[in-house]
PDB file of N, CA, C and O in Angstrom, chain B, residues numbered from 101:
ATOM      1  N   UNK B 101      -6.121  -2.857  12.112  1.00  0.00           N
ATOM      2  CA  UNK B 101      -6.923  -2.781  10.904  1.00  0.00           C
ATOM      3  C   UNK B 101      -6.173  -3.495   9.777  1.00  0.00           C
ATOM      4  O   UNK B 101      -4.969  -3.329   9.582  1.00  0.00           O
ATOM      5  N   UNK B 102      -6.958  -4.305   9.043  1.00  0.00           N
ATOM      6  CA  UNK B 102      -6.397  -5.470   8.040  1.00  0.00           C
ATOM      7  C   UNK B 102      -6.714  -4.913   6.547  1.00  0.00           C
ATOM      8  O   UNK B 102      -7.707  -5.421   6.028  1.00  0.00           O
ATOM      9  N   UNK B 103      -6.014  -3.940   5.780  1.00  0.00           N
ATOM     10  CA  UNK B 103      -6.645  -3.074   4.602  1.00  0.00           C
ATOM     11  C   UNK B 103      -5.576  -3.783   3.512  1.00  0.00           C
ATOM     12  O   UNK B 103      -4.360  -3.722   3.693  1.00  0.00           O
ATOM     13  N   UNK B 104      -6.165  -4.443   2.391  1.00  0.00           N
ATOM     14  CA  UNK B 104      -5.113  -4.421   1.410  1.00  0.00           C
ATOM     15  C   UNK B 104      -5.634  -3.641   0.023  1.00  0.00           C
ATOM     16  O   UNK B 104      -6.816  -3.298   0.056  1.00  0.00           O
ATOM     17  N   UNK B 105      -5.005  -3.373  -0.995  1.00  0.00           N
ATOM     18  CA  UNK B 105      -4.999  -2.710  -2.071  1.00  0.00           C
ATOM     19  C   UNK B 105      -6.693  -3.482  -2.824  1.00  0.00           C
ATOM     20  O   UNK B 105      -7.192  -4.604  -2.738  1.00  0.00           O
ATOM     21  N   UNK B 106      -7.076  -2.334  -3.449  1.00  0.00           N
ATOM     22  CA  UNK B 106      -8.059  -3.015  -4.072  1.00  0.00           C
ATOM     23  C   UNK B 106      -7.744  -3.054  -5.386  1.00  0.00           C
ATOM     24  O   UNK B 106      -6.876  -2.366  -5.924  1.00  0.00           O
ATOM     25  N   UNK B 107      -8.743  -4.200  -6.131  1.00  0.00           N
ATOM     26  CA  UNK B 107      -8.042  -4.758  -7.494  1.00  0.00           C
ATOM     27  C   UNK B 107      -8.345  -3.405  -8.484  1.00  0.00           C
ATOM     28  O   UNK B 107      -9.169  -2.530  -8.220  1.00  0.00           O
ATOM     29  N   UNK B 108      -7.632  -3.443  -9.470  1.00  0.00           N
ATOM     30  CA  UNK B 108      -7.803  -2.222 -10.646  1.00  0.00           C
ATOM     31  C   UNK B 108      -7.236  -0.903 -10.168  1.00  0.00           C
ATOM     32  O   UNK B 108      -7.474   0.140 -10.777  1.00  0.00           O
ATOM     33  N   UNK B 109      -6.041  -0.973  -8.431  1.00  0.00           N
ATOM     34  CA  UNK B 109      -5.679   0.054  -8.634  1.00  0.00           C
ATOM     35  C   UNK B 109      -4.967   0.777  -9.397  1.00  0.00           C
ATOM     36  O   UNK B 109      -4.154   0.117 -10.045  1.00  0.00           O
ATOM     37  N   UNK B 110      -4.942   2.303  -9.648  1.00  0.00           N
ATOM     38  CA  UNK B 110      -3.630   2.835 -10.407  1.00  0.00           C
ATOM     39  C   UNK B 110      -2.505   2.858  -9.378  1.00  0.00           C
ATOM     40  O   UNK B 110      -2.798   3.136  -8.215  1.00  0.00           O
ATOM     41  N   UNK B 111      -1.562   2.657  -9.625  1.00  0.00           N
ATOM     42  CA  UNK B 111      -1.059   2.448  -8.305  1.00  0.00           C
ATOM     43  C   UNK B 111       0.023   3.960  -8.773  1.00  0.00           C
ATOM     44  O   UNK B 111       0.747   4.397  -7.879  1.00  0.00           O
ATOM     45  N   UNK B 112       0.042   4.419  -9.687  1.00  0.00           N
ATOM     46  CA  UNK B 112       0.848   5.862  -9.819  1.00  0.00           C
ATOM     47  C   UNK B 112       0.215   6.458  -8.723  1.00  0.00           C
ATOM     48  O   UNK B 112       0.822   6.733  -7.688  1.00  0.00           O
ATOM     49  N   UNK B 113      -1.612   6.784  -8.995  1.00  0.00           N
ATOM     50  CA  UNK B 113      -1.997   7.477  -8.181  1.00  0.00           C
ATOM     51  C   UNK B 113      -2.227   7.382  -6.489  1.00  0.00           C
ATOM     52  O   UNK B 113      -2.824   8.144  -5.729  1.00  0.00           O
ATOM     53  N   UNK B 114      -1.623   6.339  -6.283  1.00  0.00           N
ATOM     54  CA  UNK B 114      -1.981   5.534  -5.016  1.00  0.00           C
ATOM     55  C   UNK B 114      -0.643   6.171  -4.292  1.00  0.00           C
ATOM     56  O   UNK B 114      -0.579   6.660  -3.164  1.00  0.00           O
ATOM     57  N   UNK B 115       0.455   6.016  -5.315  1.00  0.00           N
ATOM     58  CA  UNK B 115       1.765   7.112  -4.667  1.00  0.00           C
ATOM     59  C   UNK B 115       1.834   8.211  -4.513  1.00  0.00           C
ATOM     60  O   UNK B 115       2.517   8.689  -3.608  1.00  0.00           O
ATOM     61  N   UNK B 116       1.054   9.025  -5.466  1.00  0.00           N
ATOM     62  CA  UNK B 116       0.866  10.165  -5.317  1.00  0.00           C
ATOM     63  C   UNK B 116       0.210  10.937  -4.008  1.00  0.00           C
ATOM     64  O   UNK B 116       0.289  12.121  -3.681  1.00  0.00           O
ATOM     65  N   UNK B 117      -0.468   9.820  -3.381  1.00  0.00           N
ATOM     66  CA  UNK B 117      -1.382  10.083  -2.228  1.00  0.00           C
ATOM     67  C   UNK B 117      -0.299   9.952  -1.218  1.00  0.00           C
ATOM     68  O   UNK B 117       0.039  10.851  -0.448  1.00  0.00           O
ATOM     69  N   UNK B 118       0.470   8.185  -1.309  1.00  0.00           N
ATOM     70  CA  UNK B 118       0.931   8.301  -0.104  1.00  0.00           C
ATOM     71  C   UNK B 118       2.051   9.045   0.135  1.00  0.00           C
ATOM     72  O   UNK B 118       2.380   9.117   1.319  1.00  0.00           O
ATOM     73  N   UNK B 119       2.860   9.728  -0.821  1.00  0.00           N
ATOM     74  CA  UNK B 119       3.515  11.087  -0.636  1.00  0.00           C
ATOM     75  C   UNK B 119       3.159  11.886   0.291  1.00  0.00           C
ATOM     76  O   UNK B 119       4.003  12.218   1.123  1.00  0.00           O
ATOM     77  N   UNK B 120       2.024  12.312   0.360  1.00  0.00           N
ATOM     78  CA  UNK B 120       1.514  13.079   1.041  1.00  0.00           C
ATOM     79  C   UNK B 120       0.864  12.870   2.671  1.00  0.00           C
ATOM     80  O   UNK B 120       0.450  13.714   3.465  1.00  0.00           O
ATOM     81  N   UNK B 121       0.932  11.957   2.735  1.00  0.00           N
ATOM     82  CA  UNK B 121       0.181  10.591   3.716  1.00  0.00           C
ATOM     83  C   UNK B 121       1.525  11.095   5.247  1.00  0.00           C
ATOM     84  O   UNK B 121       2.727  11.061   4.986  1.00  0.00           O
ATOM     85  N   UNK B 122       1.107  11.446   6.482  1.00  0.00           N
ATOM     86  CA  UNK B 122       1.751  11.926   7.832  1.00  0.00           C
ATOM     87  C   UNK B 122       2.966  10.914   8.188  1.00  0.00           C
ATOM     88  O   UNK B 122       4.071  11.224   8.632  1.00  0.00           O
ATOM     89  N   UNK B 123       2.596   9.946   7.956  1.00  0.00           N
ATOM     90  CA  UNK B 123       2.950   8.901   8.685  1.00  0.00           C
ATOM     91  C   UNK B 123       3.818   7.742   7.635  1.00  0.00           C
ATOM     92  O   UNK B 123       3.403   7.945   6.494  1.00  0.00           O
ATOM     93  N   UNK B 124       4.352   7.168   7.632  1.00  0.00           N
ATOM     94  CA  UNK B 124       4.683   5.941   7.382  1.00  0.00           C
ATOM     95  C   UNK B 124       3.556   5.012   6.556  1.00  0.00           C
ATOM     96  O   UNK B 124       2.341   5.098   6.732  1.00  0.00           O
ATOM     97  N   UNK B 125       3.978   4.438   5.962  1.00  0.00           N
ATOM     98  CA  UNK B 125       2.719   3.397   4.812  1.00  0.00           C
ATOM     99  C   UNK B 125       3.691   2.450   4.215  1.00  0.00           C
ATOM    100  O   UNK B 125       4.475   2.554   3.272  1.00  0.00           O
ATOM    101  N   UNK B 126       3.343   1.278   5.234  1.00  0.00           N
ATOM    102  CA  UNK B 126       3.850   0.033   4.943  1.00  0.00           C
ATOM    103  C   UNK B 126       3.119  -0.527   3.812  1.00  0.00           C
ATOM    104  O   UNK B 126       1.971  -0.224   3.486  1.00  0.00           O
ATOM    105  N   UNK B 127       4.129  -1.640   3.063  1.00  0.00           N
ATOM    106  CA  UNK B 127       3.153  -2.806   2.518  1.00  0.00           C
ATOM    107  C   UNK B 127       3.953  -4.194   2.518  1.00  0.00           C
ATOM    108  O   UNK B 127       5.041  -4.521   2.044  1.00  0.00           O
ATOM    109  N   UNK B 128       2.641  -5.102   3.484  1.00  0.00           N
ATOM    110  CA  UNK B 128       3.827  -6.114   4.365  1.00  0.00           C
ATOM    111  C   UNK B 128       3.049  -7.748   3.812  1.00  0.00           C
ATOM    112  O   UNK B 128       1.879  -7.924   4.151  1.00  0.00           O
ATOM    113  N   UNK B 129       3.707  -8.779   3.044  1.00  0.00           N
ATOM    114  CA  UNK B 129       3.595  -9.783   2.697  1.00  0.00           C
ATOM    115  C   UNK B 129       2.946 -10.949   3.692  1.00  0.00           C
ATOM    116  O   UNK B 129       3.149 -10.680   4.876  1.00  0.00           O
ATOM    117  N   UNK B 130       2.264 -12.097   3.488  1.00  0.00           N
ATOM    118  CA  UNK B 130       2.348 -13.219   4.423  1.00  0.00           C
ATOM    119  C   UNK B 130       3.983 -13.935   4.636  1.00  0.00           C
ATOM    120  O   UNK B 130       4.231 -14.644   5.611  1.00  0.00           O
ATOM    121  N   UNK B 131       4.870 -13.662   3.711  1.00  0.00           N
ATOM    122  CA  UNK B 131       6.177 -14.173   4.525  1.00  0.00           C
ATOM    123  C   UNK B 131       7.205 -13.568   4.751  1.00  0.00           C
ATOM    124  O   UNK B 131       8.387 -13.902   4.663  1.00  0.00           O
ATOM    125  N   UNK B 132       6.554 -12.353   5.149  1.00  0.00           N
ATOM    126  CA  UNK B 132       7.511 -11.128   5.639  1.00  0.00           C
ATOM    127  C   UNK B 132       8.063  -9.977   5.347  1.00  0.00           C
ATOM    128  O   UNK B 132       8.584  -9.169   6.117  1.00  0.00           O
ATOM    129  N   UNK B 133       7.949  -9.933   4.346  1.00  0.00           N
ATOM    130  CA  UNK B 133       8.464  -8.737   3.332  1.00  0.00           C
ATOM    131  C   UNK B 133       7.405  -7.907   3.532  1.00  0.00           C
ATOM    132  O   UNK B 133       6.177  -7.995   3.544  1.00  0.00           O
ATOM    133  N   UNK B 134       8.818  -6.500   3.794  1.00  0.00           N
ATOM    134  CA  UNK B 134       7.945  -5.009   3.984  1.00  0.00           C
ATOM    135  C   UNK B 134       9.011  -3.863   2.826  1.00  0.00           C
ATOM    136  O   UNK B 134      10.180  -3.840   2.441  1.00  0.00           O
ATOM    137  N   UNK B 135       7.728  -3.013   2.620  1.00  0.00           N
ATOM    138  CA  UNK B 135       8.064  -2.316   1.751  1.00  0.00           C
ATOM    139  C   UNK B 135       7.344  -0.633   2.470  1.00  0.00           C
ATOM    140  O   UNK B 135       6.160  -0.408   2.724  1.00  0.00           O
ATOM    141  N   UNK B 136       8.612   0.378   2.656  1.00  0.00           N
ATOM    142  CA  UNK B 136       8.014   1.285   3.202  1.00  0.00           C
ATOM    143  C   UNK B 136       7.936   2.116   1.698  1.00  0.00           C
ATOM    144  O   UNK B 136       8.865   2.358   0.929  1.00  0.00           O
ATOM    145  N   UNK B 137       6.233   2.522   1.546  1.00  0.00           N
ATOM    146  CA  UNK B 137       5.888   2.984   0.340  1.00  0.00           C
ATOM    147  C   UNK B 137       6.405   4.420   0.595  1.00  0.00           C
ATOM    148  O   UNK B 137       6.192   4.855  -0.537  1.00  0.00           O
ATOM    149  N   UNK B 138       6.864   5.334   1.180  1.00  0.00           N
ATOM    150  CA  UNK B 138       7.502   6.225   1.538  1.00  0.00           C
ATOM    151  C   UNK B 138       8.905   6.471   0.883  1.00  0.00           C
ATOM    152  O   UNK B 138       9.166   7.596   0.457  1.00  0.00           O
ATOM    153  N   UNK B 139       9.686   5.597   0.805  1.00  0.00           N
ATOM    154  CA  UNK B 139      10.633   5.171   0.240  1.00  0.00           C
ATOM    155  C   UNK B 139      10.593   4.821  -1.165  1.00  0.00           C
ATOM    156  O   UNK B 139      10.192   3.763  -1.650  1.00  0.00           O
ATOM    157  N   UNK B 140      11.185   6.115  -1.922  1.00  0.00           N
ATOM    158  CA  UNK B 140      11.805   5.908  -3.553  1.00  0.00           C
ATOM    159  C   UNK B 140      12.133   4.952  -4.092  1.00  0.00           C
ATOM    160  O   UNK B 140      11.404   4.671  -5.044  1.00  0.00           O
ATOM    161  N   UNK B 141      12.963   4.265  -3.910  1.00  0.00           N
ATOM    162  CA  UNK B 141      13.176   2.721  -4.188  1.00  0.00           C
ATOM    163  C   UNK B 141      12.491   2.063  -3.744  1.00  0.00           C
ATOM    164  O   UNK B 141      12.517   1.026  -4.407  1.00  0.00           O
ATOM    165  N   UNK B 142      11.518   1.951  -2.614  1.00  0.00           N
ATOM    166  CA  UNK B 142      10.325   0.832  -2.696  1.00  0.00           C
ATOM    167  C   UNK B 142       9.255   1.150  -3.294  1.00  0.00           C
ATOM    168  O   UNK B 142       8.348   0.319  -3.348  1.00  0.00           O
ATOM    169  N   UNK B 143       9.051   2.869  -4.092  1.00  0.00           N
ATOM    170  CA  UNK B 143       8.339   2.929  -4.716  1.00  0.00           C
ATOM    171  C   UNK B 143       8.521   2.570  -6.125  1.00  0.00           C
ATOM    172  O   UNK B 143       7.505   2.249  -6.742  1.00  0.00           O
ATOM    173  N   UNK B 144       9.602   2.570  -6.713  1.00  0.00           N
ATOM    174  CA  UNK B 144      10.124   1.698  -7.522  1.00  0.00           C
ATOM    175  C   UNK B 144       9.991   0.075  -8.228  1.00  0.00           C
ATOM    176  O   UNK B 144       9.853  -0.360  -9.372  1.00  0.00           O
ATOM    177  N   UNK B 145      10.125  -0.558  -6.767  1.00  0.00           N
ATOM    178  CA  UNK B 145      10.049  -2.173  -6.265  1.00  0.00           C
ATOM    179  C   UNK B 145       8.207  -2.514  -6.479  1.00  0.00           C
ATOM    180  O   UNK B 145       7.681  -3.494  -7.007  1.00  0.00           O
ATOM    181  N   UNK B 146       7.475  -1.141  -5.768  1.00  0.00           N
ATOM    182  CA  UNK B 146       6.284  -1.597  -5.637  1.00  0.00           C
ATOM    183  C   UNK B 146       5.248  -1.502  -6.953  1.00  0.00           C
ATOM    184  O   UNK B 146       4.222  -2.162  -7.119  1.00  0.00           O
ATOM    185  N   UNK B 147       5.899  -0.345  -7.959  1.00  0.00           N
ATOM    186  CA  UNK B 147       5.276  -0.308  -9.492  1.00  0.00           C
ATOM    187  C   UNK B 147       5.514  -1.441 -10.167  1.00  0.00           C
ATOM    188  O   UNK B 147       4.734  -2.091 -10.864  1.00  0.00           O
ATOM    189  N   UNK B 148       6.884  -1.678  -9.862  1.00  0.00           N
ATOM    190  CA  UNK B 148       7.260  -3.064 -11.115  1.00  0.00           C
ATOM    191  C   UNK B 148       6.621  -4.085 -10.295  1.00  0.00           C
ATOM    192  O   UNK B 148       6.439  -5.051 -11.036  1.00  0.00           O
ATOM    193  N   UNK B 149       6.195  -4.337  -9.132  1.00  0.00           N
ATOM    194  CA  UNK B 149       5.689  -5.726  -8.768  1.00  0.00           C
ATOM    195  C   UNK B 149       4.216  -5.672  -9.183  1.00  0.00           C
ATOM    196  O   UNK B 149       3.507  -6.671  -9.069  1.00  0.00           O
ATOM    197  N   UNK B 150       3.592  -4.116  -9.828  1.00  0.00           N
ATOM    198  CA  UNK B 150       2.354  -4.536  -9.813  1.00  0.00           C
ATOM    199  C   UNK B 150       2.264  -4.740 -11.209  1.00  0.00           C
ATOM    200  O   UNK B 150       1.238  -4.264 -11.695  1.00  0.00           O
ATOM    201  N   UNK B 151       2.949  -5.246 -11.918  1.00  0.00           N
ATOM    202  CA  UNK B 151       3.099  -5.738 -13.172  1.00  0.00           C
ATOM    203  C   UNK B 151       2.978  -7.201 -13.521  1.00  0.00           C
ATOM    204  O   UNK B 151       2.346  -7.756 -14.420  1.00  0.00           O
ATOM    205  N   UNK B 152       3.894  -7.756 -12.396  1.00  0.00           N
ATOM    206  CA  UNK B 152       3.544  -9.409 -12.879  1.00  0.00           C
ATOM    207  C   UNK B 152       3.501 -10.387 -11.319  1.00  0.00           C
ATOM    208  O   UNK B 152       3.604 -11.577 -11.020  1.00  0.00           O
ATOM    209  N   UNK B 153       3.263  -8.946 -10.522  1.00  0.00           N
ATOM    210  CA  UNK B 153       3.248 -10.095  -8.769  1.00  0.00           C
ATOM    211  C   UNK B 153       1.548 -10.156  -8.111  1.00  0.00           C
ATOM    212  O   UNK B 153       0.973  -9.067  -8.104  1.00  0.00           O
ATOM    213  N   UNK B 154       1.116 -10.820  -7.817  1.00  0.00           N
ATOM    214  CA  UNK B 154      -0.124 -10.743  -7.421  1.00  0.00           C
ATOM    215  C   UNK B 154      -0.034 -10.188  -6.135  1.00  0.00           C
ATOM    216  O   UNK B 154      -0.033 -10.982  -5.194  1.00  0.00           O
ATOM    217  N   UNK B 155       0.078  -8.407  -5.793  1.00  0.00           N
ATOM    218  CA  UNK B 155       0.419  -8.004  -4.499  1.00  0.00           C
ATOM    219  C   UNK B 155      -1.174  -7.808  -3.820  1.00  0.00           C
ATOM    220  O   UNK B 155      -1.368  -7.042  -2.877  1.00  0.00           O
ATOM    221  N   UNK B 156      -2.149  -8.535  -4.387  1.00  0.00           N
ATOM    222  CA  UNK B 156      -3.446  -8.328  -3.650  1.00  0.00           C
ATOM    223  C   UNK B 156      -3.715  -8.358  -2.140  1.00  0.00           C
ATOM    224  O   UNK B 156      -4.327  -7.470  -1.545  1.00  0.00           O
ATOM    225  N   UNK B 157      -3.044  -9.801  -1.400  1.00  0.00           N
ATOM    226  CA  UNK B 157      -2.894 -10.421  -0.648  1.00  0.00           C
ATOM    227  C   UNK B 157      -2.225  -9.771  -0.085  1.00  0.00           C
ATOM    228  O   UNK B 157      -2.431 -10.339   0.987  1.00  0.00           O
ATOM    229  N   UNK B 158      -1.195  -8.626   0.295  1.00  0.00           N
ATOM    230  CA  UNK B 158      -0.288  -7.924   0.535  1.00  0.00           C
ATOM    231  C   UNK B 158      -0.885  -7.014   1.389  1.00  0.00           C
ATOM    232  O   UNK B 158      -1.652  -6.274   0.773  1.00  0.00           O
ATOM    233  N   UNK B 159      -0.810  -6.744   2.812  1.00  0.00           N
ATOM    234  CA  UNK B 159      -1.529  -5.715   3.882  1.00  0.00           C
ATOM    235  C   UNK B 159      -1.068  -4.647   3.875  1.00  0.00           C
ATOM    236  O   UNK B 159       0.160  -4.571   3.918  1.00  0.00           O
ATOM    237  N   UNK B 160      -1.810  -3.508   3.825  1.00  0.00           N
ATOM    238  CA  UNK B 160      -0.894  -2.115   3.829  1.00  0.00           C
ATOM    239  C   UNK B 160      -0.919  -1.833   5.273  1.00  0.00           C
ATOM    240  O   UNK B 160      -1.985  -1.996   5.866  1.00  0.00           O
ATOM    241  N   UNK B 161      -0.079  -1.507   5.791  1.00  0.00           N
ATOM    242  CA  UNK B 161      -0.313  -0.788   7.475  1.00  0.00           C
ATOM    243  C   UNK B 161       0.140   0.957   7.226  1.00  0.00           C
ATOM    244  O   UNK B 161       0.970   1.405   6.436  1.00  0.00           O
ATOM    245  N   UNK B 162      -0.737   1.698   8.208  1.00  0.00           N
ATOM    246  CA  UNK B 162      -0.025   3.020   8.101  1.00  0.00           C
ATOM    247  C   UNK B 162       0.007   3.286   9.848  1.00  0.00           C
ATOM    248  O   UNK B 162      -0.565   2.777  10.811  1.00  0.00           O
ATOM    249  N   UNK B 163       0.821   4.170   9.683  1.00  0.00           N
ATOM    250  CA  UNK B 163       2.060   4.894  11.023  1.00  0.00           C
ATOM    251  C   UNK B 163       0.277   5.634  12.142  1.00  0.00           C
ATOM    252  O   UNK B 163      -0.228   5.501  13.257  1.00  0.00           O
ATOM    253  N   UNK B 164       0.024   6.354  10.860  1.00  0.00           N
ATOM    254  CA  UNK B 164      -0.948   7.027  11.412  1.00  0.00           C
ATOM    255  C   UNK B 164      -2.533   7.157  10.826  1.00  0.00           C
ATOM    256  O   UNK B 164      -2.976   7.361   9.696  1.00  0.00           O
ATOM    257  N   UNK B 165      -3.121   6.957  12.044  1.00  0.00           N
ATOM    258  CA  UNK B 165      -4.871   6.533  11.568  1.00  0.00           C
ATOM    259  C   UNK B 165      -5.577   7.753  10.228  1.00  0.00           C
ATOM    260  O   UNK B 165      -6.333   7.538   9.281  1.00  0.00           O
ATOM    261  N   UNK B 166      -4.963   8.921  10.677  1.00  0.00           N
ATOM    262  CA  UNK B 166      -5.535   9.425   9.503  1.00  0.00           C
ATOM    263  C   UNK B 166      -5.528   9.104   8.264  1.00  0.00           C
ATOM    264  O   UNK B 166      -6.488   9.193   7.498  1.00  0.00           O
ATOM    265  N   UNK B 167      -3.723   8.458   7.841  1.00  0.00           N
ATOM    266  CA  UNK B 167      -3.493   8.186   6.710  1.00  0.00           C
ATOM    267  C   UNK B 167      -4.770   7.343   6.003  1.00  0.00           C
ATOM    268  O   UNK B 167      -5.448   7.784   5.075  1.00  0.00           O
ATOM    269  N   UNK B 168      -4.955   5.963   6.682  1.00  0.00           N
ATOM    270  CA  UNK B 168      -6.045   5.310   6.149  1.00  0.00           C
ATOM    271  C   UNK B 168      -7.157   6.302   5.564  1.00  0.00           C
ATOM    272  O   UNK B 168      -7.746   5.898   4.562  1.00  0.00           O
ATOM    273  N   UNK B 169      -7.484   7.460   6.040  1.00  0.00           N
ATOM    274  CA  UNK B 169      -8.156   7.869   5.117  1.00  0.00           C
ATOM    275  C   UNK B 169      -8.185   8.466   4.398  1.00  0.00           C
ATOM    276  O   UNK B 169      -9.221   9.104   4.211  1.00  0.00           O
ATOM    277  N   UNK B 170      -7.324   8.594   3.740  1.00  0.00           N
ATOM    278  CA  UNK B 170      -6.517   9.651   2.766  1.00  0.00           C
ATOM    279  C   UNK B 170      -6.091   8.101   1.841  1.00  0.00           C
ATOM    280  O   UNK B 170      -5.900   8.398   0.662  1.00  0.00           O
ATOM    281  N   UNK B 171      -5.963   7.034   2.020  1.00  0.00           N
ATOM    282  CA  UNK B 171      -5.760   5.766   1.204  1.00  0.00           C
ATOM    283  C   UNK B 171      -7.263   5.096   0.610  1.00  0.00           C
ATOM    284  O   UNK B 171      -7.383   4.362  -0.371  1.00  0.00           O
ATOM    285  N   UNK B 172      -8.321   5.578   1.499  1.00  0.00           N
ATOM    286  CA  UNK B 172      -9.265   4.614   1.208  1.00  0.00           C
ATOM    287  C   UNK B 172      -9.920   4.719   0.106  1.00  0.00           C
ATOM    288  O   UNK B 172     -10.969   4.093  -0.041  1.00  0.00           O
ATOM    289  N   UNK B 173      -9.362   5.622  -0.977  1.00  0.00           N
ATOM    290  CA  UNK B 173     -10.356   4.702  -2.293  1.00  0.00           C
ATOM    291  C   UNK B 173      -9.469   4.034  -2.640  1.00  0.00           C
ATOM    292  O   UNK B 173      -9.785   3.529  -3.717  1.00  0.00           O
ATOM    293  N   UNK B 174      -8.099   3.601  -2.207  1.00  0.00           N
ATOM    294  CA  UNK B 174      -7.701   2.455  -3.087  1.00  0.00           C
ATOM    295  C   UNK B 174      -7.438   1.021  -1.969  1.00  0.00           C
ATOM    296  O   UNK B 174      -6.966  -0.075  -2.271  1.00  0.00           O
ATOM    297  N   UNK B 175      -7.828   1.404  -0.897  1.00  0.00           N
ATOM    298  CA  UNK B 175      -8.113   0.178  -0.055  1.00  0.00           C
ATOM    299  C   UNK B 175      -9.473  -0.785   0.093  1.00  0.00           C
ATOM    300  O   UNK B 175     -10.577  -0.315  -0.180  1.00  0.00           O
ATOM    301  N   UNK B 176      -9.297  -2.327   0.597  1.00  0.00           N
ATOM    302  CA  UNK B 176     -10.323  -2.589   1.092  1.00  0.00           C
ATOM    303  C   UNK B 176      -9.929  -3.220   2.200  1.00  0.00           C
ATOM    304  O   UNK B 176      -8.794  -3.663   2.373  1.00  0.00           O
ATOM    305  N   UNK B 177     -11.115  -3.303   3.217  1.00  0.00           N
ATOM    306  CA  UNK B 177     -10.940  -3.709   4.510  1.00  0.00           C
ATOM    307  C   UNK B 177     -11.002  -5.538   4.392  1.00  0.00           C
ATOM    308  O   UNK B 177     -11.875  -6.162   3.788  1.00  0.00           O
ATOM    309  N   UNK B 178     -10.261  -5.916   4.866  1.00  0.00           N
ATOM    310  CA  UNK B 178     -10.225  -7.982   5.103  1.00  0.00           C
ATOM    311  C   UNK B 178     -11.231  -7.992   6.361  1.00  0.00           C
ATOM    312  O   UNK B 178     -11.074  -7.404   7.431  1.00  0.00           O
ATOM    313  N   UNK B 179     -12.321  -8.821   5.953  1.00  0.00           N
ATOM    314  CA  UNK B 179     -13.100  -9.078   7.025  1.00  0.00           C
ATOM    315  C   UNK B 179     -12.938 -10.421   7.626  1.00  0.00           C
ATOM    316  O   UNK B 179     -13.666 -10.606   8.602  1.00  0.00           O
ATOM    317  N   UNK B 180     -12.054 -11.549   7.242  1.00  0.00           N
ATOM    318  CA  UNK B 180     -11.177 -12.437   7.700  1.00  0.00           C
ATOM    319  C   UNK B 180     -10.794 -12.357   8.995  1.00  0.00           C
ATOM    320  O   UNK B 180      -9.983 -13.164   9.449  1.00  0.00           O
TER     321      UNK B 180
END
C-alpha cells in the first residue's frame, strides 16, 4: 500500500496518533531516507521538515495493517 501524508496536515496531531499506532510507522523518501516516526528524534526531524521540506512525496509505511487505520485521516492513497 502506497499512502503519503495529505496536504494541510497538523502534523502535531498526526504524532499524537502515531504514538499510539501497534506497530512501527515509517516515513521513507524517493532517495532513501527513512524516518521511524516512533522515534523522538525523528519526531523532532519530522516537525521541523514540515516547515520548509516538501515531505508530500514522502511514503509512510506501517509495521502493521491496522495502523493504517488509525492514520487515515491524515493519509492519502497514490493511485500511481
Amino acid at each position: 500500500m502506497r499512502m503519503h501524508i495529505k496536504k494541510g496536515t497538523n502534523f502535531g496531531q498526526m504524532i499524537a496518533v502515531v504514538k499510539d499506532c501497534q506497530g512501527e510507522v515509517f516515513l521513507k523518501s524517493d532517495q532513501g531516507d527513512i524516518l521511524n516516526l516512533k522515534s523522538t528524534l525523528s519526531q523532532y526531524v519530522f516537525l521541523s521538515m514540515g516547515l520548509d521540506t516538501d515531505i508530500w512525496d514522502w511514503l509512510i509505511e506501517c509495521t502493521e495493517p491496522q495502523d493504517y487505520e488509525a492514520l487515515s485521516p491524515f493519509l492519502t492513497q497514490d493511485l500511481a
